[in-house]
DRENNUPA-44877 format. One record per residue: residue number from 1; x, y, z of N, C-alpha, C in turn; residue in one letter. Coordinates in steps of 0.1 Angstrom, whole numbers, always signed. Each point is the difference from the previous one (the first is absolute). Last residue first. Layout:
N
(NUM,(X,Y,Z),(X,Y,Z),(X,Y,Z),A) ...
end
This chain:
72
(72,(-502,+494,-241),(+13,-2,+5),(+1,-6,+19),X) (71,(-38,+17,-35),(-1,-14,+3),(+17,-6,+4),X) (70,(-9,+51,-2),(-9,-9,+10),(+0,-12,+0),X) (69,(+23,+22,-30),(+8,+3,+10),(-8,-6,+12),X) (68,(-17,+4,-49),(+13,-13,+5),(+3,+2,+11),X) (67,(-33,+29,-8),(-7,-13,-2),(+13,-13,+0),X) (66,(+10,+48,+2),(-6,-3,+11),(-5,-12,-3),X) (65,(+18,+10,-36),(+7,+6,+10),(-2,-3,+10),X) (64,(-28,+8,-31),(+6,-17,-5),(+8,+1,+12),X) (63,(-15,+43,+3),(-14,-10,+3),(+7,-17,-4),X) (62,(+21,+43,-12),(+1,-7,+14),(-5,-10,+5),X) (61,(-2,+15,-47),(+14,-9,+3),(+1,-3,+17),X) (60,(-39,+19,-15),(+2,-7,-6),(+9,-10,+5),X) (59,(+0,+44,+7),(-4,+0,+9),(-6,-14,-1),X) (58,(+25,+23,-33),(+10,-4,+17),(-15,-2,+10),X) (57,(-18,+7,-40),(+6,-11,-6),(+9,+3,+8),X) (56,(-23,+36,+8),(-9,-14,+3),(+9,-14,-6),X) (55,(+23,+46,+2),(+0,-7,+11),(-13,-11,+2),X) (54,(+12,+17,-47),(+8,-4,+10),(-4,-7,+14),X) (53,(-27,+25,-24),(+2,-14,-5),(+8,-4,+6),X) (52,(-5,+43,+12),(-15,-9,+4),(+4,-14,-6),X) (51,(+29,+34,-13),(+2,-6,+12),(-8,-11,+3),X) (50,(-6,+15,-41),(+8,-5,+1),(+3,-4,+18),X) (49,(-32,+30,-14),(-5,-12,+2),(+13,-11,+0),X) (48,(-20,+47,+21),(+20,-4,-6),(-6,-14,-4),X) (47,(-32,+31,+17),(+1,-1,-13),(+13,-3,-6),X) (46,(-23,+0,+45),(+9,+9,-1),(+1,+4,-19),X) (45,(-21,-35,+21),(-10,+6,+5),(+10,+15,-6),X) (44,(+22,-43,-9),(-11,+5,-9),(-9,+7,+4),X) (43,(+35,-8,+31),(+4,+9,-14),(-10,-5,-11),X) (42,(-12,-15,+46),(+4,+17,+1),(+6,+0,-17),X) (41,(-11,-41,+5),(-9,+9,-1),(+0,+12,+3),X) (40,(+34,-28,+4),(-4,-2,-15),(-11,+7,+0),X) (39,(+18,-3,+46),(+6,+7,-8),(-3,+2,-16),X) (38,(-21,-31,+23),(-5,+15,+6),(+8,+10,-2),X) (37,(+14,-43,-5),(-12,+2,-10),(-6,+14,+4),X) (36,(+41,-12,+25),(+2,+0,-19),(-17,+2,-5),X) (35,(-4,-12,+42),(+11,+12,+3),(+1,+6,-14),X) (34,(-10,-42,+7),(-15,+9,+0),(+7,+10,+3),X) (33,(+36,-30,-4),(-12,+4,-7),(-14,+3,-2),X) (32,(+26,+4,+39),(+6,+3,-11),(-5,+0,-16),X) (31,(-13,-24,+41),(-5,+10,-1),(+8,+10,-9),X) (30,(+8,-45,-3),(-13,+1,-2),(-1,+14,+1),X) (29,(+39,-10,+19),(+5,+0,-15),(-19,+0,-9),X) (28,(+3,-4,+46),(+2,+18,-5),(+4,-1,-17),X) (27,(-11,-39,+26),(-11,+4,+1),(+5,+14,-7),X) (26,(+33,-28,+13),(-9,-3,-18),(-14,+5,+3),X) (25,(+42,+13,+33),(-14,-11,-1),(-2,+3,-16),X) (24,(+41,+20,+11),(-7,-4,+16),(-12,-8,+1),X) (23,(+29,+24,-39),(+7,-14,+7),(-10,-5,+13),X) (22,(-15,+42,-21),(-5,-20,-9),(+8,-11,+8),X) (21,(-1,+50,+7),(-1,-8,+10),(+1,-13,-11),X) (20,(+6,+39,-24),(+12,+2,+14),(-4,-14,+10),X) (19,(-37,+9,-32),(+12,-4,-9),(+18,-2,+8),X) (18,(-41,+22,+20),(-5,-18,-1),(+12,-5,-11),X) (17,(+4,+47,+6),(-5,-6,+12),(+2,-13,-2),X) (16,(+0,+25,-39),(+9,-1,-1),(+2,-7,+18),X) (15,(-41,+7,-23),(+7,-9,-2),(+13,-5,+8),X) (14,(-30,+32,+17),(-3,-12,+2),(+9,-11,-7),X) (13,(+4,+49,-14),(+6,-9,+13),(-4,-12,+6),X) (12,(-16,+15,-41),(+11,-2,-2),(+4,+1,+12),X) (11,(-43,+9,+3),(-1,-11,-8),(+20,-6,+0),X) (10,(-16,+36,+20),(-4,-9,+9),(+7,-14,-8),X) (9,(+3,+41,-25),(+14,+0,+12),(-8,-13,+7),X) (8,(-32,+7,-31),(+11,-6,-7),(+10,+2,+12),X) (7,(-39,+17,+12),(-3,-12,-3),(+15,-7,-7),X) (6,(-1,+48,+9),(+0,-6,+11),(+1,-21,-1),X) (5,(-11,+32,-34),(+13,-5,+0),(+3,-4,+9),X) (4,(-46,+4,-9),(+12,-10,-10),(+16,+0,+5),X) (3,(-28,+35,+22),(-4,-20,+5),(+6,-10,-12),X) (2,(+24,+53,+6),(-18,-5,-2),(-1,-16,+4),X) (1,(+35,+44,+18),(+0,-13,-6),(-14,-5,-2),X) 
end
């Protein structure tokens, strides 16, 4: 396995980690999306740019996400 792809399994488990915990602090729904952005950069490092868009616009949607759930 080379360090991109390594970089991308870190990258998509971290998501899918901090996405299983969110009920537990609004800190993981944050870490989640830095989860998603590091995911957006493994697929434009990879040359999927469609992914790469994707998960920066989920990483976006987490970030509003996190910004309502803390002033809760």
């Amino acid at each position: 396995m080379d360090a991109l792809t390594l970089f991308g399994l870190f990258a998509v488990s971290a998501m899918l980690v901090c996405y299983a915990c969110e009920a537990r602090s609004p800190w993981f729904v944050l870490a989640f999306a830095a989860a998603c952005a590091l995911g957006s950069v493994y697929g434009f490092l990879q040359g999927a740019w469609p992914f790469g868009l994707v998960e920066a616009i989920w990483s976006l949607v987490a970030l509003r996400r996190w910004a309502r759930v803390r002033r809760v």
